[in-house]
N, C-alpha and C positions, 0 to 999 in steps of 0.2 A: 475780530472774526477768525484772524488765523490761528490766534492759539486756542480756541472754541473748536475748530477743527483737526486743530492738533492733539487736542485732548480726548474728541470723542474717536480718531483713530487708533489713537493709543487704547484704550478700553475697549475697542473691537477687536483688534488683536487679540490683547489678554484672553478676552472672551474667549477666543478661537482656540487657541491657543492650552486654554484651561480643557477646554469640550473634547481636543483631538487627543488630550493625554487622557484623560478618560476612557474614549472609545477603544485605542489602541491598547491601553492598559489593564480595563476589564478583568477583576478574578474569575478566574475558573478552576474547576477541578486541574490537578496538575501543572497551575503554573506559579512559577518561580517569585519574591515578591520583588517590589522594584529596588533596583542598586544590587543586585544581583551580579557580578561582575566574572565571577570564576567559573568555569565550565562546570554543569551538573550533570556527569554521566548520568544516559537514560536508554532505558529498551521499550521501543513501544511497536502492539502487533496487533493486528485486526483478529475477533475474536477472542473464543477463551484458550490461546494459545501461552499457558504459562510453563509450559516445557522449555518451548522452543525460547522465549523469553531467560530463562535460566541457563539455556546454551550459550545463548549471546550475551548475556552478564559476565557469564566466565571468559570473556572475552572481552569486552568495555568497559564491565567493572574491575577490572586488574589492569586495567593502562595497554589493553590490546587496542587494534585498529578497528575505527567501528565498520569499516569492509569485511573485516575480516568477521567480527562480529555477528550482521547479518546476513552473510553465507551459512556460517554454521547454525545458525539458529533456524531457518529457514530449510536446513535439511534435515532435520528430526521431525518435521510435518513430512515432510518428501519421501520417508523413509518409515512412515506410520503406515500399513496397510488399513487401520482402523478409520483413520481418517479418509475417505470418497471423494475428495477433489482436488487432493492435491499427491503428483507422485503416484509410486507405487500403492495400489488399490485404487486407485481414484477412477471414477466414472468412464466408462468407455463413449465413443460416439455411438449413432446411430448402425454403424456397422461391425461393433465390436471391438471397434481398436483404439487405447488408451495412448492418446496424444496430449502433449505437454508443452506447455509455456512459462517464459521464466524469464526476467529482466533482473538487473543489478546495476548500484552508480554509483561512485566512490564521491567523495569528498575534491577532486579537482573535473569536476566534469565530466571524463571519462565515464562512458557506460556500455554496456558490453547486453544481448537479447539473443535468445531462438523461440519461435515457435514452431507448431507442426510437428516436434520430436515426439516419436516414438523410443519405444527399448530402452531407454538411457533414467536411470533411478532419481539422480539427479540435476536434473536440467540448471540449477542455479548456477551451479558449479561449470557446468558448458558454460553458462553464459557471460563468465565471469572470463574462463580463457577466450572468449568471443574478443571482448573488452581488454584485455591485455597480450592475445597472441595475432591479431589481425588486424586489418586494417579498417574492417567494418563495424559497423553496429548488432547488425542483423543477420543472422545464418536460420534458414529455415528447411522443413522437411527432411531429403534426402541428405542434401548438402550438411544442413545439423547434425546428424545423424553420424554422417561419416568422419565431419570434422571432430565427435565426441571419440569414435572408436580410433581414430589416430592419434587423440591423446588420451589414450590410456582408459577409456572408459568402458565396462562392459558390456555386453548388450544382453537385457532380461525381458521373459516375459512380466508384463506389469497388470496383466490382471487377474486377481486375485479371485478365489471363486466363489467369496459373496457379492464380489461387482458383478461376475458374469451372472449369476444367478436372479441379480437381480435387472438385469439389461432383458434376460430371456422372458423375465415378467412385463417387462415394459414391452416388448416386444409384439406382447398381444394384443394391445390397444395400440402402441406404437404415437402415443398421444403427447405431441410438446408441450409442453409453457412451462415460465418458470414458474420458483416455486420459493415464495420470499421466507428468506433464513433457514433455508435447509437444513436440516441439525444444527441450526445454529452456527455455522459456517462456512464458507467455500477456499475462497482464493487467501492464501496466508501475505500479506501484505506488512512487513519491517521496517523502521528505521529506528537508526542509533544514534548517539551523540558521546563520543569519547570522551576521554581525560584529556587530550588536547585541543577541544575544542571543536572537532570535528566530524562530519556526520557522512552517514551513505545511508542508503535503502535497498529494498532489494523484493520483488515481489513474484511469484510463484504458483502453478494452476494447475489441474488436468482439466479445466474449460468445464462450460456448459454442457451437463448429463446430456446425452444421446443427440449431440448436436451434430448438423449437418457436415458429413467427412470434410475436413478444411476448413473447418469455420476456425476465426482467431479471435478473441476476445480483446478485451484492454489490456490484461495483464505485460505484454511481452514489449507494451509501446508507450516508451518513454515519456511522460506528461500527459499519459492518459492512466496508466495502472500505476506509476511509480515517477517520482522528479523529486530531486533535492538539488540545492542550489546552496553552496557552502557559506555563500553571504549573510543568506535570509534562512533558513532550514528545508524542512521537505514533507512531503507529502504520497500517501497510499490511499488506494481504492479499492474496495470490493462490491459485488453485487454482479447487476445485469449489467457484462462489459459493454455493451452496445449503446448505451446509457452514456457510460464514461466516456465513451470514446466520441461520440457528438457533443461533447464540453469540454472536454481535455480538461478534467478537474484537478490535477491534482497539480499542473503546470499554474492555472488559474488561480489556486490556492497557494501556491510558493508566490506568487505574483502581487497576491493582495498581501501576504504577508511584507513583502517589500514594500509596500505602500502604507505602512504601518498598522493594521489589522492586526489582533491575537489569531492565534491558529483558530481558536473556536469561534472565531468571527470568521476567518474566511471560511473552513468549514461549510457556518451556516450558509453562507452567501453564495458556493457552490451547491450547494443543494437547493436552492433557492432556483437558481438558474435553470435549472431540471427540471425543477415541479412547476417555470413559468414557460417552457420552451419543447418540452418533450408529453404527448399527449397519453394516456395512458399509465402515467404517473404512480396514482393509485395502487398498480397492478403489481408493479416491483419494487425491488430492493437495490439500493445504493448506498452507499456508508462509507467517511473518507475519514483520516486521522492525518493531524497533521503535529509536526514539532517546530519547535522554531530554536535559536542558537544559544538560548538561556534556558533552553528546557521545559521549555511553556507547551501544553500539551493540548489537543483540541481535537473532538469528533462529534461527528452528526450523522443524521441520516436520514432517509425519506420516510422508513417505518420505524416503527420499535420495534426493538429486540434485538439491534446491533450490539454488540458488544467489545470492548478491548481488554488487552492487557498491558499494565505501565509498571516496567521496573524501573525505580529510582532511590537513592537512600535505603539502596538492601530491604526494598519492598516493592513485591510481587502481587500486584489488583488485579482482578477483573474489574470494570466498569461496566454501566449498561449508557451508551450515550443515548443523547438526547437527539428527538425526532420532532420531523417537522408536520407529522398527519400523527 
């Protein structure tokens, strides 16, 4: 009887065993195959961001820091007037004034946020001296503002007069809700994976079109718009921040990845959580990207028509990920 029982636990195991490496292992679009062992530099960005992708290549693809990497990548959307949501031209609020949010997280923990900035072009870049000249996380509003112009930062006006132009149109109906995949973009959401192995993120706004003065989105707050974790990889969100921010998807998502999940398994699983816990579902957009420390790549989203960009092997894609409605 006892080795009847020793034998059928042994084949339960196995069983188990065989099933978790499957689940965990799963191909996807952009991932690595198994025994994979050497770092595969990679840029991966929410949206059809393959500019700013090719910024940050020239930076992770030549043996730079992937910090360093997704700062500069992420300021060439910041720095697009053409682009409406993020930076200079980006969406004013409801009273006219183009406020900015911006988070960044290096590879040891370390992560540096402001939101509520006005005047300042580049907020990634505040928020990165946030994260290496203070002793905080978080500098917001006034305080931001001023922390930027005492290191060195100029102060501009940021809206451009096809935002205003089109703010004074809104203004006549004065009518909110979102509005899912707004040209096909909003919030510019990054992460890297260097030549050494190691990753940051970095994610970037001018918030929700004509939103109430003060309002903050996901973007600026760490394991909601942005979380890497140098163990397991990391994870970006875009869409409706309010969404994000009642899931903390993308802490969620670096989570299930430690728990042996492919990115595009956790992914689905945070969106999963969304569309079983958040009513109104239907109505928005959410979209998360995740990477993990072999370069294994993963997104989803609540609707279609999310899309990304993955540089890896000196190749530059757009994807359109896959959705759960």
């Amino acid at each position: 009887m006892s080795s009847r029982r020793k034998f059928l636990a042994q084949s339960a195991i196995g069983t188990l065993g065989i099933a978790f490496g499957n689940y965990a292992c799963a191909n996807k679009p952009g991932q690595e195959p198994m025994g994979s062992s050497e770092p595969v530099p990679t840029v991966l960005s929410t949206w059809n961001n393959q500019a700013a992708n090719e910024a940050a290549w020239a930076v992770a693809g030549k043996g730079g820091r992937a910090l360093d990497a997704v700062e500069q990548g992420v300021r060439t959307v910041e720095a697009d007037p053409e682009d409406m949501s993020v930076g200079y031209g980006g969406r004013p609020d409801r009273d006219g004034h183009v406020t900015l949010d911006a988070c960044i997280m290096d590879e040891t923990g370390n992560c540096g946020s402001v939101c509520f900035l006005e005047h300042i072009k580049h907020p990634i870049s505040v928020a990165r001296l946030v994260m290496e000249k203070t002793p905080h996380v978080i500098l917001a509003g006034e305080g931001a503002l001023q922390f930027a112009l005492e290191n060195g930062f100029q102060k501009e006006d940021l809206l451009t007069e096809k935002a205003r132009q089109e703010w004074e149109e809104w203004k006549k109906t004065s009518e909110y809700k979102p509005v899912i995949n707004i040209e096909s973009h909003d919030t510019i959401g990054m992460l890297a994976l260097d030549q050494q192995g190691n990753m940051a993120g970095a994610c970037t706004t001018s918030g929700l079109a004509y939103k109430i003065r003060g309002r903050v989105g996901d973007s600026p707050i760490i394991g909601a718009g942005m979380y890497v974790d140098n163990e397991v990889g990391g994870a970006v969100a875009t869409g409706l921040g309010e969404a994000v921010l009642k899931s903390l998807g993308t802490f969620l998502i670096v989570e299930l990845m430690r728990q042996g999940m492919s990115p595009q398994q956790a992914c689905e699983e945070a969106i999963r959580r969304i569309i079983s816990k958040q009513e109104g579902h239907k109505d928005f957009q959410v979209g998360f990207l995740a990477l993990n420390k072999k370069g294994e790549a993963g997104a989803y989203s609540i609707q279609p028509g999310f899309s990304y960009a993955l540089y890896q092997r000196d190749e530059n894609k757009v994807q359109e990920a896959a959705s759960a409605l």
